[in-house]
N, C-alpha and C positions, 0 to 999 in steps of 0.2 A: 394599707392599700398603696401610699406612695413607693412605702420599699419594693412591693411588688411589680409596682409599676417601672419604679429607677432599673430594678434586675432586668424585667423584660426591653427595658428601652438598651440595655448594658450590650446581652445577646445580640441583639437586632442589631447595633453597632458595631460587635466583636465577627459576626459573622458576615458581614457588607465588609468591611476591614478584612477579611479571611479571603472573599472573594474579589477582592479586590487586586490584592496581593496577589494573586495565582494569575487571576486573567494578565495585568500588569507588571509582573514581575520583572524585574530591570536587570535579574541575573540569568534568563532563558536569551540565549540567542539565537541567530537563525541559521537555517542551515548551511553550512559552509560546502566550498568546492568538496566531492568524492576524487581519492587519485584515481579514480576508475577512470575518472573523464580526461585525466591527461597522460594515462596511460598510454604506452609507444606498441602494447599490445592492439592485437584486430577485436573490435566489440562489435559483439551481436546485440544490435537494439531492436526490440519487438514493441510495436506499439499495440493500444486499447483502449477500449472504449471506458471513461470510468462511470458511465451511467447506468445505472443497471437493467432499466429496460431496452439496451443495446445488446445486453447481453444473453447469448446464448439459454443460458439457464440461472437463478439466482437465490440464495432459499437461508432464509434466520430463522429467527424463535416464530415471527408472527407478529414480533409486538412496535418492530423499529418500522420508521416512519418510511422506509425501505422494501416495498412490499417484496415478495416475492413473485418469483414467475420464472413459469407460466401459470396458472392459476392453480393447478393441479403437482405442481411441484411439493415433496414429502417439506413439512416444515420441521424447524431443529428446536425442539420443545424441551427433549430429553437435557436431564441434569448436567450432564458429563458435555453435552456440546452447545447448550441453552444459550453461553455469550460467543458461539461462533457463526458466521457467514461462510458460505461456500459461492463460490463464483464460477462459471463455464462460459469461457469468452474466446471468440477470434480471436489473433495476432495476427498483425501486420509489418512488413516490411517499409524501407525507407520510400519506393514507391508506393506505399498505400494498398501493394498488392497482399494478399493474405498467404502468410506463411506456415501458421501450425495454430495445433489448437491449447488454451490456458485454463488447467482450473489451479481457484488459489484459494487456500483454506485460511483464515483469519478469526484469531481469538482473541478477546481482550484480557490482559494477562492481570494477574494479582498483584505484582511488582509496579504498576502505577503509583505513581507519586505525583499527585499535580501540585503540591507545592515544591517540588524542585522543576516544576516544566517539563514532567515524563508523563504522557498520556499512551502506553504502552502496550500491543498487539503483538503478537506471536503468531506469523505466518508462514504459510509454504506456498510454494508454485509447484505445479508437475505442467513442463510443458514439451508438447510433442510437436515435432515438425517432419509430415511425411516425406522421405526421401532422406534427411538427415540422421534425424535419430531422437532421443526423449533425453532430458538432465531435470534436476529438482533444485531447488533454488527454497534454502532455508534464510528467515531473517525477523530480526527484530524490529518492528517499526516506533517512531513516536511519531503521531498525531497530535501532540498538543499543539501547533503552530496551527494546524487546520484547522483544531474546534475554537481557537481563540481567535485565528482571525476571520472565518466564514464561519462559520455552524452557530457560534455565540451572536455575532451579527446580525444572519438570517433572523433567530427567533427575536432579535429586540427588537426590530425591525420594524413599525407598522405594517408592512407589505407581505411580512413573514418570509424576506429571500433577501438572497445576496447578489449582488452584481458585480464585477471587477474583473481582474488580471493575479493571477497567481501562479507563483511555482515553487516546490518545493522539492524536497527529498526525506522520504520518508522512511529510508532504511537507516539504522545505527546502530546496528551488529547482528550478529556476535559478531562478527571480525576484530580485528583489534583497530583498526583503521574506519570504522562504523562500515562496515559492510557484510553482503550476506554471505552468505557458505555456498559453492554451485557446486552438485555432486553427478556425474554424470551419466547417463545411465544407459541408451545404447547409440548403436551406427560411430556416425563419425566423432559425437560426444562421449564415447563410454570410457574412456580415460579422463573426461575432463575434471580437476582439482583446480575451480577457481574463482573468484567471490563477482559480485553484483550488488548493484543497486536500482530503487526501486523510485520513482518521481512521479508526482501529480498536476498537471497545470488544471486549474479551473477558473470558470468564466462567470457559474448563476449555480445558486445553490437556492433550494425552497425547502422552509423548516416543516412543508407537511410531506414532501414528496423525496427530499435527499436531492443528489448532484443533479441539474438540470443539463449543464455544460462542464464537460471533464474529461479528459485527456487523461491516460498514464503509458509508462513509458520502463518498460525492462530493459535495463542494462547489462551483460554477461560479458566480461573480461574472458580470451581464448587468449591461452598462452602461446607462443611461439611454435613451443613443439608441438602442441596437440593441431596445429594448423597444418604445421610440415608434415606430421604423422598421416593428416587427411590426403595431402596433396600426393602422397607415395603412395598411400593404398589406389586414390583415382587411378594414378598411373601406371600399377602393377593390372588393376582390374580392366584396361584397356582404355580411361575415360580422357578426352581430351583436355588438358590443363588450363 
């Protein structure tokens, strides 16, 4: 009985020691500058809501503490899409005012490694903006910063929530430079070939309900040309510059 005992006390040490290491790990850093952000290109920043009952339309398995909605929203049960989220959100410009509409498809990938500090999602954006035109916005995120320092948090929590100040950035590739792929698709974007990033500020998180207070925030790099390219067609079509 002792040896049985010694083994199980062994485990019980080896995997506190396992989780410990992951949450803790002193070789995960945090996220650094994107050159997006000091790029001498013009960037279209779209903002949103990251709460999801802000959101337009929102829909999982059924099982994350996420509900969906609106109540009658199709839930994603089926095998093939069972660890994906789909989202249907406003976007916002720099005054607040609403510029086009976002849905962004999110799956949690197989390639997760949480002992190297990769908590890993494979998403897309299709975002339309009336008058403009529509681009798609492919990218890898890691999460592990967010569940280790809010999500893990929230649940140890007595209160079961988080409170604070955060920000992060959640995209890190595929680019070679950790950024996403922007592919362009029509109006004044249909040429566009050129990468983004994706960021989160949160405020309160509840380990029964998800983001309480959250912010995100689309960044799209528009190169040079595709901007001059817009500004000739305006003024070939008769629009004032």
């Amino acid at each position: 009985m002792k040896y049985l005992l010694a083994l199980l006390a062994g485990l019980l040490l080896g995997a506190a020691a396992a989780a410990a290491f992951i949450v803790f790990n002193p070789l995960v850093s945090s996220s650094s500058l994107s050159p997006i952000e000091v790029s001498r290109n013009e960037l279209l920043v779209l903002n949103y809501s990251g709460v999801a009952e802000d959101a337009l339309a929102h829909t999982n398995n059924g099982e994350s503490s996420i509900n969906p909605q609106p109540s009658r929203v199709q839930q994603l049960w089926e095998p093939a899409v069972r660890q994906t989220d789909v989202t249907v959100t406003l976007l916002s410009g720099s005054r607040n005012e609403t510029v086009g509409l976002g849905i962004k498809f999110a799956s949690w990938s197989e390639s997760t490694q949480l002992l190297s500090g990769e908590a890993v999602v494979d998403s897309l954006w299709y975002v339309y903006m009336p008058g403009r035109g529509s681009l798609v916005v492919g990218q890898r995120e890691n999460r592990f910063q967010y569940l280790r320092d809010i999500v893990l948090p929230a649940h140890w929590s007595s209160s079961n929530s988080w409170k604070g100040q955060w920000r992060g950035n959640l995209t890190f590739g595929p680019g070679s430079l950790g950024t996403g792929v922007v592919v362009g698709g029509s109006g004044e974007f249909a040429e566009l070939d050129s990468a983004a990033i994706e960021t989160l500020t949160a405020r309160a998180y509840s380990a029964e309900n998800g983001p309480v207070a959250a912010e995100g925030q689309l960044t799209i790099e528009i190169p040079a040309a595709v901007s001059a390219d817009s500004f000739e067609e305006g003024v070939v079509a008769g629009d004032t510059p």
